[in-house]
VOPAGU-2260 file (C-alpha; in pm, 1 decimal, decimal comma):
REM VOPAGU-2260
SITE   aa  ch    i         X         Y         Z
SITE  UNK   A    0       0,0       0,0       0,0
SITE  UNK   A    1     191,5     314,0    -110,7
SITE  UNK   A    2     208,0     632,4     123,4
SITE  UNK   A    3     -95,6     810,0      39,7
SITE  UNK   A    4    -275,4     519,2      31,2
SITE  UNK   A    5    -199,6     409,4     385,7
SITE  UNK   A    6    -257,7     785,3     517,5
SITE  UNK   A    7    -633,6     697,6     352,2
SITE  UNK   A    8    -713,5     400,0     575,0
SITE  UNK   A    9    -554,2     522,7     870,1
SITE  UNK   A   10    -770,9     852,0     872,2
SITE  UNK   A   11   -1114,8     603,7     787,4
SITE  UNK   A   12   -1012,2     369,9    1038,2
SITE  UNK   A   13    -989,7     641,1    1273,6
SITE  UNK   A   14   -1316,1     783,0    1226,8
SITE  UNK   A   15   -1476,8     427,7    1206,4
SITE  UNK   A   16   -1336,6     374,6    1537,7
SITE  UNK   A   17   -1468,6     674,1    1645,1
SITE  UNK   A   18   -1836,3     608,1    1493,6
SITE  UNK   A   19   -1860,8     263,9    1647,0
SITE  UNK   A   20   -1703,2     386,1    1976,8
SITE  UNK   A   21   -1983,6     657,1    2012,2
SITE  UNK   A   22   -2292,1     411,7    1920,3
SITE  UNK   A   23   -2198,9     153,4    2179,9
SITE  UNK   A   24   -2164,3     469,7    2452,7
SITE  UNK   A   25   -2549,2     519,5    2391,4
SITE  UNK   A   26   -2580,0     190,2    2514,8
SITE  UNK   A   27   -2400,3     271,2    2823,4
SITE  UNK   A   28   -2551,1     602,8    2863,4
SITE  UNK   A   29   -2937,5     455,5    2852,4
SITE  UNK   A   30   -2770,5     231,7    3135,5
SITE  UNK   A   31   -2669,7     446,9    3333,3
SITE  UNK   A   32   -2958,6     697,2    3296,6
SITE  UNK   A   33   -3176,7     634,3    3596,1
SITE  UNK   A   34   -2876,1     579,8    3813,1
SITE  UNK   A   35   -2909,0     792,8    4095,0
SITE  UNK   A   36   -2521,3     949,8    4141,6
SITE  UNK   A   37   -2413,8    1178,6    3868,6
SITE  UNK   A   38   -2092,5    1142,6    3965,8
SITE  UNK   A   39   -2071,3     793,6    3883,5
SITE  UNK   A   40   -2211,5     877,8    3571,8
SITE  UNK   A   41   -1991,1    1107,5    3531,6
SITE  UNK   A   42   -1672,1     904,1    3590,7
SITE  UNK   A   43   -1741,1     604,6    3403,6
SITE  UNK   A   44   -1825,9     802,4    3095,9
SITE  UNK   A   45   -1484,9    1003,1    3098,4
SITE  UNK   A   46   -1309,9     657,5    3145,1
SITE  UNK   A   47   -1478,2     518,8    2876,3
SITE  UNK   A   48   -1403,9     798,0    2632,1
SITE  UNK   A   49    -995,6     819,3    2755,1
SITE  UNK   A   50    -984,2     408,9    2730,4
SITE  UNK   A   51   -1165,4     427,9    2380,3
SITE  UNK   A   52    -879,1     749,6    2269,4
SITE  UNK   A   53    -635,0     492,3    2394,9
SITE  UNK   A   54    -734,0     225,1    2225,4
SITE  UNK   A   55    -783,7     439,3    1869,0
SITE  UNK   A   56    -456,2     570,3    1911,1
SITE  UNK   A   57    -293,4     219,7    1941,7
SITE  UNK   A   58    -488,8      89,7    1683,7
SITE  UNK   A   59    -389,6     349,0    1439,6
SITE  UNK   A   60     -38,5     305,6    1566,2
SITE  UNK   A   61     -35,3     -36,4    1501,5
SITE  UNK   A   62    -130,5     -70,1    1171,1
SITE  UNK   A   63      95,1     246,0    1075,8
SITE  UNK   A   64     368,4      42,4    1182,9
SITE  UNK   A   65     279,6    -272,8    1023,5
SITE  UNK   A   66     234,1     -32,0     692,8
SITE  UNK   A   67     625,0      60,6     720,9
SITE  UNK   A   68     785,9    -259,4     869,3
SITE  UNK   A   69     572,3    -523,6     660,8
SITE  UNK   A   70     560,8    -711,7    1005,8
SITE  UNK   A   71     298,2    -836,2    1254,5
SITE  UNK   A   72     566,5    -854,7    1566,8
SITE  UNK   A   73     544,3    -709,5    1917,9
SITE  UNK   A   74     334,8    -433,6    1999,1
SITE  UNK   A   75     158,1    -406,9    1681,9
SITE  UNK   A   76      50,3    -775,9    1699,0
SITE  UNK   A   77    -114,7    -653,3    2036,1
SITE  UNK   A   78    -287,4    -384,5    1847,7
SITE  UNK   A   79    -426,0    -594,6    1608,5
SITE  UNK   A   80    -537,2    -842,3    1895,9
SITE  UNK   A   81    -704,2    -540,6    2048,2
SITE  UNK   A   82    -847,7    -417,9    1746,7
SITE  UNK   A   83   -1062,7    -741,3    1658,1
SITE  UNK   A   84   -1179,0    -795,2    2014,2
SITE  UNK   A   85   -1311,7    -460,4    2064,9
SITE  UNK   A   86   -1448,0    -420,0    1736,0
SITE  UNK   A   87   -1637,9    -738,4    1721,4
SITE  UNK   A   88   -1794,2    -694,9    2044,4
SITE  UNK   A   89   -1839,8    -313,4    1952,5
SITE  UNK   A   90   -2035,1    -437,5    1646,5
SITE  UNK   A   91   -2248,5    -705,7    1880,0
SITE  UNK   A   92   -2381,6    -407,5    2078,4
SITE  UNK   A   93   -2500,5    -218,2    1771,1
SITE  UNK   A   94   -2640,7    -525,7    1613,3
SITE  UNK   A   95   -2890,5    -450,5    1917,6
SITE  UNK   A   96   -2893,4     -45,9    1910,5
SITE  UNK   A   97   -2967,3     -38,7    1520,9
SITE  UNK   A   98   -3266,6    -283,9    1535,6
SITE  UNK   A   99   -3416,6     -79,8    1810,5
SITE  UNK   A  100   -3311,6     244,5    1603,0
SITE  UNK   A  101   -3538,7     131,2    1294,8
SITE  UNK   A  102   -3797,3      28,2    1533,9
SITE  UNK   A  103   -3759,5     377,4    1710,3
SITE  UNK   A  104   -3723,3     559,0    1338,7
SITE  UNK   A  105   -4094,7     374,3    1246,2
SITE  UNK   A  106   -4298,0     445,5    1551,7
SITE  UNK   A  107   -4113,4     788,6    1535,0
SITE  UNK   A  108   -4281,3     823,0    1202,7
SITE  UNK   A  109   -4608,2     717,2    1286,6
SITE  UNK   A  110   -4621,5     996,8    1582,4
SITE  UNK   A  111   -4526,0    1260,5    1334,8
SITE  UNK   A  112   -4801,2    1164,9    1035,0
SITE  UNK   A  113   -5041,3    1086,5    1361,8
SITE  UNK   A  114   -4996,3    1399,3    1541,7
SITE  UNK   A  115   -5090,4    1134,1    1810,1
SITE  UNK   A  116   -4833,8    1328,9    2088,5
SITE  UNK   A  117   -4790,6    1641,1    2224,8
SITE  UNK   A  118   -4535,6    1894,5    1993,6
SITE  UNK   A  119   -4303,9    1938,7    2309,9
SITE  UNK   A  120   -4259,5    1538,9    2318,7
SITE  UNK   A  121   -4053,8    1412,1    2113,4
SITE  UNK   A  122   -4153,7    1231,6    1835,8
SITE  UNK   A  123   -3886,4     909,9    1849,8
SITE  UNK   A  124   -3947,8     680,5    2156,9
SITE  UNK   A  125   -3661,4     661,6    2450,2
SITE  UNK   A  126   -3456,5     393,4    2391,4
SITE  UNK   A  127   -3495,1     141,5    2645,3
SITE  UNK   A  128   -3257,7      31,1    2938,8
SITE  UNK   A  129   -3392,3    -338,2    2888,7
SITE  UNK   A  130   -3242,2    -339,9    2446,1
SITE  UNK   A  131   -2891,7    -166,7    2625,6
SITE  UNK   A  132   -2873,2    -448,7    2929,6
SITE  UNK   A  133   -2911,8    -719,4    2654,3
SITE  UNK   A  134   -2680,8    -557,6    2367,0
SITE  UNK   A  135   -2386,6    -522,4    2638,1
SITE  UNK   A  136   -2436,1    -910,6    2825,6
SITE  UNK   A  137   -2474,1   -1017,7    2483,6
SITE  UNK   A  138   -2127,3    -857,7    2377,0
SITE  UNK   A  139   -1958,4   -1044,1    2638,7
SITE  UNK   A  140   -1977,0   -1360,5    2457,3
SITE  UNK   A  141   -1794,9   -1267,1    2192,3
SITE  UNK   A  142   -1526,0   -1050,7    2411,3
SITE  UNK   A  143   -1477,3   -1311,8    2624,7
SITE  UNK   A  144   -1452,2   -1585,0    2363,9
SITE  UNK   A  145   -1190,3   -1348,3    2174,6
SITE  UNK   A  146    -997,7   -1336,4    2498,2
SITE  UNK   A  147    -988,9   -1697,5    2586,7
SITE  UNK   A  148    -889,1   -1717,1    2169,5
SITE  UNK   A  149    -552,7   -1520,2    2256,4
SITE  UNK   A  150    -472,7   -1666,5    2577,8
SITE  UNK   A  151    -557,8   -2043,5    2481,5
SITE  UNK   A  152    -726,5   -2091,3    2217,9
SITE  UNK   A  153    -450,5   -2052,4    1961,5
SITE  UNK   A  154    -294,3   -2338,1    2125,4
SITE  UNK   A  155    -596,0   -2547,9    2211,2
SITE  UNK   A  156    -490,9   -2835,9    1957,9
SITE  UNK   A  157    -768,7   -3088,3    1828,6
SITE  UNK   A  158    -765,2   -3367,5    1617,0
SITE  UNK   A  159    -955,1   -3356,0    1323,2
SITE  UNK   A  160   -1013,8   -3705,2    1103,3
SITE  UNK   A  161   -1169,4   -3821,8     748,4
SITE  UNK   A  162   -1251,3   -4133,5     598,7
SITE  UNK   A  163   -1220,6   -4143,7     220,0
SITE  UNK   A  164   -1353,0   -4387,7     -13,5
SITE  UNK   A  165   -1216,6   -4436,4    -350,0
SITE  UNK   A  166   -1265,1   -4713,1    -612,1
SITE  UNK   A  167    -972,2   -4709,5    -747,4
SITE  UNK   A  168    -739,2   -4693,0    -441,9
SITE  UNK   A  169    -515,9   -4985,7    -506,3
SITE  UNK   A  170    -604,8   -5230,8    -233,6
SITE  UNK   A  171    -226,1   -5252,6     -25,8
SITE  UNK   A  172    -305,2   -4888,2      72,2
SITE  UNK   A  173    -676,1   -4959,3     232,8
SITE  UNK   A  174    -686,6   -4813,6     538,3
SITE  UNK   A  175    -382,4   -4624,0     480,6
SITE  UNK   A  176    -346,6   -4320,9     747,7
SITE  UNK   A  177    -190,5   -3958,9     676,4
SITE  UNK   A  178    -139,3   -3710,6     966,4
SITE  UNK   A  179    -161,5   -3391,3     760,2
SITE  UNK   A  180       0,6   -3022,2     975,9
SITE  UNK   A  181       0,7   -2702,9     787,8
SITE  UNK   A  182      50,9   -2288,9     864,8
SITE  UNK   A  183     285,3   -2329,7    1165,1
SITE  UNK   A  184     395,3   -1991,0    1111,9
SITE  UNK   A  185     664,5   -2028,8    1401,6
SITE  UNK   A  186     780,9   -1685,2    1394,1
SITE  UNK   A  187     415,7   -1596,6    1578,4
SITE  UNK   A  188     487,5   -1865,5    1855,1
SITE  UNK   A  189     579,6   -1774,2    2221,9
SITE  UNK   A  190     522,2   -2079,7    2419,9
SITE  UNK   A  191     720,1   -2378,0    2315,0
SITE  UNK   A  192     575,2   -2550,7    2579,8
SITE  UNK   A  193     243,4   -2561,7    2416,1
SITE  UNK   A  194     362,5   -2576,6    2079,1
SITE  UNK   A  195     521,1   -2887,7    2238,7
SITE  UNK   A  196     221,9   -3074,7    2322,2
SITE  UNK   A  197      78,9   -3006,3    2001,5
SITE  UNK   A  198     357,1   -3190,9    1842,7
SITE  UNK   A  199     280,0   -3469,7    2075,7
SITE  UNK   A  200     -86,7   -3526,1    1988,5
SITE  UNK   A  201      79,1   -3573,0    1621,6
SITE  UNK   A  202     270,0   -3821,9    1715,1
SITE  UNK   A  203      46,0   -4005,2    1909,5
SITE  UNK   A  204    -169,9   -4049,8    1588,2
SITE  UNK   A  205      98,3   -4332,3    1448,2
SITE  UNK   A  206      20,9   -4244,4    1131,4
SITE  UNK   A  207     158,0   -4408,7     820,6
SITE  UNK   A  208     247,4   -4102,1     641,9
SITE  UNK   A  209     323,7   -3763,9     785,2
SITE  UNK   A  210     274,4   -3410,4     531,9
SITE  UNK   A  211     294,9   -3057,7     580,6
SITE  UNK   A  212     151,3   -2847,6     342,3
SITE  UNK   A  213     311,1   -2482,2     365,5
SITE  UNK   A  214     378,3   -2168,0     573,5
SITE  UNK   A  215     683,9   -2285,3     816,8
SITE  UNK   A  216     755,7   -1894,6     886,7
SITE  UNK   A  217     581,5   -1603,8     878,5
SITE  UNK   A  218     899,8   -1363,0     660,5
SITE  UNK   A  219    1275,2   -1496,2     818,2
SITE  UNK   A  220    1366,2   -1839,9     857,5
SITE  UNK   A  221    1547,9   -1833,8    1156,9
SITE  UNK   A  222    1203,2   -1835,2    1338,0
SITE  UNK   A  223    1157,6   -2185,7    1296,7
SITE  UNK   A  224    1503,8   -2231,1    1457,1
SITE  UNK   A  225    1368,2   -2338,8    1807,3
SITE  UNK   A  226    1123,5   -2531,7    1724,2
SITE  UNK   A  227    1344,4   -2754,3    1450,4
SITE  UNK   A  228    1428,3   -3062,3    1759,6
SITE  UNK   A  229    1058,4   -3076,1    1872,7
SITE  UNK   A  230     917,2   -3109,0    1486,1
SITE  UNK   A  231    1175,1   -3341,3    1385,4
SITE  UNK   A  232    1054,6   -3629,5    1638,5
SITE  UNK   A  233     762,0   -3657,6    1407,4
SITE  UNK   A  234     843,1   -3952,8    1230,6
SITE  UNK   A  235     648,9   -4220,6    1007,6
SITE  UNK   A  236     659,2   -4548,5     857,2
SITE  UNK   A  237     671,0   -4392,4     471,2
SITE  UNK   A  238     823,7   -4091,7     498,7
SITE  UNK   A  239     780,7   -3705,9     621,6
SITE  UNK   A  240     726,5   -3471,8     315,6
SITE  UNK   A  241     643,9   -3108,4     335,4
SITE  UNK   A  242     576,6   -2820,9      91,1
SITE  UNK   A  243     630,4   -2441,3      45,7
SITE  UNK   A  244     385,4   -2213,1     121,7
SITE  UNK   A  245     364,1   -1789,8       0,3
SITE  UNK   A  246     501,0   -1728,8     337,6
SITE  UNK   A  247     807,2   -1945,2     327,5
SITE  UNK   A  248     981,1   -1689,4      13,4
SITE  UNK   A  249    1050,4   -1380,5     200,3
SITE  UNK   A  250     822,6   -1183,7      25,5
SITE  UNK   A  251     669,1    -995,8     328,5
SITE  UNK   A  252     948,6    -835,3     463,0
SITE  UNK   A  253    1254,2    -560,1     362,5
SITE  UNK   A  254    1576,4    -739,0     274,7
SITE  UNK   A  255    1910,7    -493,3     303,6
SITE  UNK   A  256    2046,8    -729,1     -21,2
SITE  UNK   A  257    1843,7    -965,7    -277,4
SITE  UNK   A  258    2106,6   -1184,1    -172,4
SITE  UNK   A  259    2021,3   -1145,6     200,7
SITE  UNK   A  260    1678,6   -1320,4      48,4
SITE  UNK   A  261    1838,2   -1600,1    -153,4
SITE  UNK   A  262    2061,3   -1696,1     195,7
SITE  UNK   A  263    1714,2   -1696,6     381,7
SITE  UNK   A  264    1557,4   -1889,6     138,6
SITE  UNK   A  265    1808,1   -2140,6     126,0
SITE  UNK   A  266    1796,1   -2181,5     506,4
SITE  UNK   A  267    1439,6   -2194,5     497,7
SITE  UNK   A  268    1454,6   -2509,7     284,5
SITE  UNK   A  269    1748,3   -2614,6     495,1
SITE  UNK   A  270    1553,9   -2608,3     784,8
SITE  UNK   A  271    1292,5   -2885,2     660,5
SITE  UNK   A  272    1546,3   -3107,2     589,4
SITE  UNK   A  273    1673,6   -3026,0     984,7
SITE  UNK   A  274    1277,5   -3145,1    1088,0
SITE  UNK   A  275    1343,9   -3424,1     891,3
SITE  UNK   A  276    1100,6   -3349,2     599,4
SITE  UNK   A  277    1134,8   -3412,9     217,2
SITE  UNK   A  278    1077,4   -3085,1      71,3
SITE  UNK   A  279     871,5   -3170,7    -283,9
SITE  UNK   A  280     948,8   -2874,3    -509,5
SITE  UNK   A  281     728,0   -2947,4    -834,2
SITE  UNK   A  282     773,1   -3325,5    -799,8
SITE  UNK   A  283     638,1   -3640,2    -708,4
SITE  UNK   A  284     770,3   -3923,8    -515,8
SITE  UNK   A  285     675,0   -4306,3    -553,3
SITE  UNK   A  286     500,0   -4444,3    -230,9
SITE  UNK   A  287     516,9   -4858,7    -218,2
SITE  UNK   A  288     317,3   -5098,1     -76,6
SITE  UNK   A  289     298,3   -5457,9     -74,2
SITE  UNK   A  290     410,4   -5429,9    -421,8
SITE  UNK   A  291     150,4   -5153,2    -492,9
SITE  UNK   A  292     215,6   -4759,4    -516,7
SITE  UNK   A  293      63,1   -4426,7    -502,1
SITE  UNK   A  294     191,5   -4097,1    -608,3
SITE  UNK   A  295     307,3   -3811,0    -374,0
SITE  UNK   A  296     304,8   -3444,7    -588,2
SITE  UNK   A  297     432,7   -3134,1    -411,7
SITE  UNK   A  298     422,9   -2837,3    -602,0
SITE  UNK   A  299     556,2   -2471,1    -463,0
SITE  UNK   A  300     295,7   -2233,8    -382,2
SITE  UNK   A  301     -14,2   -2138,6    -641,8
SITE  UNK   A  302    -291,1   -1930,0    -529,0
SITE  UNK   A  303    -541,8   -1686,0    -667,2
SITE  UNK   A  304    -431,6   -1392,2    -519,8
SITE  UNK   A  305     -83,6   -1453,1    -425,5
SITE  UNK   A  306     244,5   -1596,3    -553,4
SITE  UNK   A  307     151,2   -1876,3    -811,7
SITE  UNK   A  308     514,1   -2067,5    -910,9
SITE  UNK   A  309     402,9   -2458,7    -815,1
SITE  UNK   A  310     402,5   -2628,3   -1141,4
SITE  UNK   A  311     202,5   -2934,3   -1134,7
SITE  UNK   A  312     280,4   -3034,5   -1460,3
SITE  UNK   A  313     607,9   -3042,6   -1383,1
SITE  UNK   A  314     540,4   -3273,2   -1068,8
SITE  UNK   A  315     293,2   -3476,6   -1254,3
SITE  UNK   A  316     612,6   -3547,1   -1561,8
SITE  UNK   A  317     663,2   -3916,8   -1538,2
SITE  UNK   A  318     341,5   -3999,6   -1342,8
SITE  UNK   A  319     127,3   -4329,2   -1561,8
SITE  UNK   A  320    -240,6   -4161,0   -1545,5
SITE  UNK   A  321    -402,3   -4485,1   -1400,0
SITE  UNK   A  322    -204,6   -4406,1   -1101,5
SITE  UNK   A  323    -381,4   -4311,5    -765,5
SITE  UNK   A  324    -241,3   -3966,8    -666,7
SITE  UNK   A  325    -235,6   -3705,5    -372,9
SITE  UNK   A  326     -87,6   -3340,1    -414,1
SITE  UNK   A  327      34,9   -3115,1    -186,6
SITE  UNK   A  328     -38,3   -2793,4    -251,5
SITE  UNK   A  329     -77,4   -2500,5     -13,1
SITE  UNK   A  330    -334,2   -2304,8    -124,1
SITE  UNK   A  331    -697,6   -2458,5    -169,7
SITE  UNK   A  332    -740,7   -2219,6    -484,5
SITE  UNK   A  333    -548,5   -2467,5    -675,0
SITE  UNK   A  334    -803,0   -2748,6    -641,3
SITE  UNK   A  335   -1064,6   -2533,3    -764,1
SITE  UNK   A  336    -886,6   -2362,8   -1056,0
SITE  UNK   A  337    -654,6   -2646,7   -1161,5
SITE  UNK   A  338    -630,7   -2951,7    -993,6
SITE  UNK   A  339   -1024,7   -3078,2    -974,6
SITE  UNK   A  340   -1042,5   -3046,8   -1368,1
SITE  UNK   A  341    -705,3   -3183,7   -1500,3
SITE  UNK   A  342    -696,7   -3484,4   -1755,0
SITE  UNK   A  343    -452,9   -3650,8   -1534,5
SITE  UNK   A  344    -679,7   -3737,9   -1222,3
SITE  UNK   A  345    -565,2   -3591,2    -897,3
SITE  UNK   A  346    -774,7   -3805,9    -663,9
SITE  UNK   A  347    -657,2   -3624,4    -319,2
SITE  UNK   A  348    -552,5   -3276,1    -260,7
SITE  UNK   A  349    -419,1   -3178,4      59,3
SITE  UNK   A  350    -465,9   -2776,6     117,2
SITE  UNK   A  351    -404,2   -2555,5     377,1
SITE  UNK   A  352    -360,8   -2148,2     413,8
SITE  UNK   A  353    -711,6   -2007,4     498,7
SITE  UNK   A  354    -650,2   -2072,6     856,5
SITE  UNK   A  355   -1042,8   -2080,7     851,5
SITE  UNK   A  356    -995,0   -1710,2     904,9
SITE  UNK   A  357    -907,5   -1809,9    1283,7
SITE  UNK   A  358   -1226,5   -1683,0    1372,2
SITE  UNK   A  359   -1567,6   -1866,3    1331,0
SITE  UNK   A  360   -1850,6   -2075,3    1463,8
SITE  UNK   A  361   -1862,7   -2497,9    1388,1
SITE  UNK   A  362   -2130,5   -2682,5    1507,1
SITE  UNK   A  363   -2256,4   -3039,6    1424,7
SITE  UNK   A  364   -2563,9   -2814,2    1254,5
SITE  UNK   A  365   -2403,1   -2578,8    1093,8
SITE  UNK   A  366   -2054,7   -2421,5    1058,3
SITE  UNK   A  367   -1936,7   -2038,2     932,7
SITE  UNK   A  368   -1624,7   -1834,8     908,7
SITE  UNK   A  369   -1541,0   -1482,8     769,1
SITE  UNK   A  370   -1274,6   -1720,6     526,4
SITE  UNK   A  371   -1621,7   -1873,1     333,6
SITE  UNK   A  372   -1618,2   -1454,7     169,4
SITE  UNK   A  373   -1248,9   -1535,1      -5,6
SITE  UNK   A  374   -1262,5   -1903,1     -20,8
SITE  UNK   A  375   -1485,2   -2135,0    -165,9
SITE  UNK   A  376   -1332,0   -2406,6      62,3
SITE  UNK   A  377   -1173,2   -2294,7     399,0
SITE  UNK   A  378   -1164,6   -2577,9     634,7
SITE  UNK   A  379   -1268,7   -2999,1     593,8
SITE  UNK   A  380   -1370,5   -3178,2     310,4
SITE  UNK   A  381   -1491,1   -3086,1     -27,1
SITE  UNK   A  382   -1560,2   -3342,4    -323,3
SITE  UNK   A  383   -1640,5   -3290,9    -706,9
SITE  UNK   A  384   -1654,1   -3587,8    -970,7
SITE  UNK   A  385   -1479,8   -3863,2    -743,6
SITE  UNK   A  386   -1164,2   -3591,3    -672,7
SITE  UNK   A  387   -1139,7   -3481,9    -317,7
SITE  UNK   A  388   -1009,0   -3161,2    -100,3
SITE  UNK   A  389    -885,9   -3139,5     246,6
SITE  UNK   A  390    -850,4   -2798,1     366,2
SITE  UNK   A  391    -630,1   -2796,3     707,2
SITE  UNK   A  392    -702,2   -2528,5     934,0
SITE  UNK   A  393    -345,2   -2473,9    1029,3
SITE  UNK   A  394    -130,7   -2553,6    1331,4
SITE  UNK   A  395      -1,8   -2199,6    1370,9
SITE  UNK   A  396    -121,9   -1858,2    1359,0
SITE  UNK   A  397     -88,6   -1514,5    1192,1
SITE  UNK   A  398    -164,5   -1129,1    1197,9
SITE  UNK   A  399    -430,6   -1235,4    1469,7
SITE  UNK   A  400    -248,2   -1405,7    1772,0
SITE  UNK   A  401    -580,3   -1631,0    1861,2
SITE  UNK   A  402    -812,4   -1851,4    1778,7
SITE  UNK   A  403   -1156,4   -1820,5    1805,3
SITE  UNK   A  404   -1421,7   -2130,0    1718,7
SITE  UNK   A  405   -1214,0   -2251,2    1474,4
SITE  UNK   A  406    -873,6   -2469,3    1654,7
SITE  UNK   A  407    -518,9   -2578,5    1550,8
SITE  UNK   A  408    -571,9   -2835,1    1334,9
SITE  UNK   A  409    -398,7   -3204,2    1322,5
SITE  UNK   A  410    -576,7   -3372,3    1054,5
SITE  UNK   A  411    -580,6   -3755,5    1006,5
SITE  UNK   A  412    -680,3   -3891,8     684,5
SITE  UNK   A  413    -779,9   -4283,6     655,7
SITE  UNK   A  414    -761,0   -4388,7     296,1
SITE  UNK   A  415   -1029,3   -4671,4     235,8
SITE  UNK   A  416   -1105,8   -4852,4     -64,6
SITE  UNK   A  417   -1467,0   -4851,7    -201,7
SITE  UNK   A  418   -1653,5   -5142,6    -276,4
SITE  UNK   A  419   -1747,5   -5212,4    -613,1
């Protein structure tokens, strides 16, 4: 975002923040209306008008510094943190206020066209203390579920599992288990002891084959660095193989050099090989069986929207068609532009990236994240003509240092064959 450009959102988000500040203090202020001490009234509305300046001013600070440094580190992480939880449960209180306001607006219009009050009342009903009480109780759901998301949800690990049927799945490789990790974006961690027992619950799935598809880093490889001893006791019967994903280049930070880049790079792709991971770079790899085989692809990062270099036909050079296959690739745009339509079928497509937006509700009736408005798939299992998707929510986190409804994902996959 160039200069001018940046100065732009700054000065909206500023007076956005100010707006949304202002409609939930009419909450508070029908509240505290019939409270009997002015001075309490008085007080609580001066604190809430210094803590919201505060919190404007950080927030603009924040994102003026992640503007010039091209990095979501330290205090501006905070900011952002502080940003989303206040403006979600800012927004929950005027989901209440602005349903009462048309309601208000209508019977305000009726009284006008009526003439049915006296012309010193006022037209537009009071609001009333009972629509304030339940805007502000219900806006401490979502408050307190974003601070739980900060403080323990980002590392609140669950195992997620699928079952996959295919017809053609040669039959050595029936009930066949992959333990899939993806987005650990280590550079956001701070507690390796909880990054730790993630870790664990991988290995205690004893899976057959272990993948990770993209995003080791957030910009600088030496962030994975502490972490490298605790992967690398992943192990599996066939193999560990991983992937690159648009953060794993360098491309969201300042290097002094280009070669400064190329060094970082090359000790990002180092550093798999240190976790003991194959690093598939537009190429596949033979997986045998009890004299059977599958294919392994692993293609470099293609997305709509960001850095596309994987080249699956590339990966796919050498591959016999009748051939059951599984690509890695790290962004679930891929399945839906390339890989669900290609001659060659691609029966398995393990995704990752969308994070499902870390944010989000998933019930056994229903599920939703702000990730379904840029994704067609975000999280789970999508199928089209007998080729499947499996979009990993991510181990790590980014930008947002939580997790809210939707968890750090460990995904187990249990190839099964299909009977005829």
């Amino acid at each position: 975002m160039g200069n001018s450009g940046s100065i732009v959102f700054l000065v909206v988000l500023s007076l956005v923040s100010l707006i949304l500040s202002w409609y939930v203090f009419q909450a508070l202020r029908t509240v505290m209306s019939q409270w009997d001490n002015p001075t309490a009234r008085t007080s609580i509305s001066i604190a809430y008008w210094l803590l919201s300046t505060v919190y404007i001013i950080l927030t603009v600070l924040s994102f003026k510094t992640i503007f010039q440094t091209g990095e979501i580190v330290g205090y501006p992480q905070m900011g952002i943190n502080l940003f989303l939880t206040v403006t979600v449960t800012q927004v929950t209180v005027i989901v209440f206020l602005l349903g009462e306001d048309i309601v208000r607006s209508v019977q305000g219009a009726v009284n006008y066209l009526s003439s049915s009050i006296s012309p010193d009342e006022s037209y537009i009903p009071q609001r009333r203390k009972f629509i304030s009480q339940l805007a502000l109780i219900a806006a401490s759901i979502p408050f307190a579920g974003f601070v739980y998301g900060v403080f323990k949800g980002k590392y609140n690990f669950k195992v997620f599992r699928e079952t996959i049927y295919f017809e053609d799945l040669p039959e050595a490789f029936d009930g066949f288990t992959i333990t899939q990790l993806s987005d650990i974006h280590a550079g956001s961690f701070k507690d390796i002891t909880a990054v730790k027992k993630g870790i664990d619950l991988a290995k205690e799935q004893q899976s057959d084959l272990v993948v990770f598809t993209g995003d080791l880093i957030n910009v600088a490889a030496h962030e994975i660095t502490p972490f490298i001893d605790a992967f690398k006791e992943i192990k599996a019967p066939y193999g560990q193989y991983s992937i690159l994903g648009n953060h794993d280049y360098g491309d969201y930070t300042q290097w002094q050099t280009p070669e400064d880049k190329v060094n970082n790079f090359n000790e990002l792709k180092s550093s798999h090989q240190k976790m003991g991971f194959r690093l598939m770079l537009d190429e596949h790899l033979t997986i045998q069986k009890d004299g059977e085989r599958l294919q392994l692809l692993g293609v470099e990062n293609w997305g709509i929207g960001f850095k596309s270099k994987g080249d699956l036909e590339k990966a796919l050079k050498g591959v016999d068609e009748r051939d059951f296959k599984i690509l890695l690739s790290h962004d679930p745009t891929h399945w839906d532009a390339v890989a669900k339509t290609h001659p060659s079928k691609i029966h398995l497509t393990l995704s990752g990236h969308t994070h499902g937006m870390q944010m989000g509700i998933e019930t056994p009736l229903g599920r939703w994240s702000p990730a379904k408005y840029r994704y067609p798939h975000w999280a789970g299992l999508a199928e089209e003509a007998g080729r499947y998707l499996y979009v990993n929510r991510g181990f790590g986190f980014h930008a947002f240092a939580g997790r809210v409804g939707i968890w750090p994902e460990i995904t187990v996959i249990t190839l099964k064959k299909k009977l005829a």
